[in-house]
N, C-alpha and C positions, 0 to 999 in steps of 0.2 A: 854698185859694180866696181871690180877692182880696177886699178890704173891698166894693169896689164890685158883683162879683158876688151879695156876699152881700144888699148893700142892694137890688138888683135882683131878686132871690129873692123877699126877703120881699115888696116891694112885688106881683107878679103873685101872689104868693099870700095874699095879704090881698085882692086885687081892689078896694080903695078906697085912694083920695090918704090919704097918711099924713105925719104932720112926722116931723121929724130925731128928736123924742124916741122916738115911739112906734116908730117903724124900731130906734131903739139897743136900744129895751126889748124888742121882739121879737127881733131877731137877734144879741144879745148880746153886742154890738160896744160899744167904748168912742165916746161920742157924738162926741169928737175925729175919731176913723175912721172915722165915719159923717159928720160935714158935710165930710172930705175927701175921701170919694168921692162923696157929691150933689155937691159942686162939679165936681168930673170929669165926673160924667153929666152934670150941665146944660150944660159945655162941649161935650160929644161930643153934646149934644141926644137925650139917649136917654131922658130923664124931663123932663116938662111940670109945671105950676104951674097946676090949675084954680081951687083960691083959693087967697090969701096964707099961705105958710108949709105948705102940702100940697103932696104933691107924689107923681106916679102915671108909671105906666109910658109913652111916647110910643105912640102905637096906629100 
């Protein structure tokens, strides 16, 4: 499974906007491979920003 799948996982199953760290610390990914794939999703627009530094699945 890709880094970004995973960071996408957790997010729909946590159900709440989560930062980069609490994603790494959940899905137990290196935080490196988690803000390279949030960067990917925010490009592909697949995850929104409802406050700074959170960040939740696009509805």
């Amino acid at each position: 499974m890709e880094a970004k799948d995973t960071v996408l996982e957790v997010m729909n199953k946590e159900g709440k906007p989560l930062s980069a760290g609490q994603v790494a610390e959940k899905s137990g990914l290196d935080r490196k491979d988690v803000d390279k794939a949030m960067k990917a999703l925010k490009e592909e627009e697949l995850i929104v920003s409802p406050k700074r530094c959170y960040w939740e699945p696009k509805k």
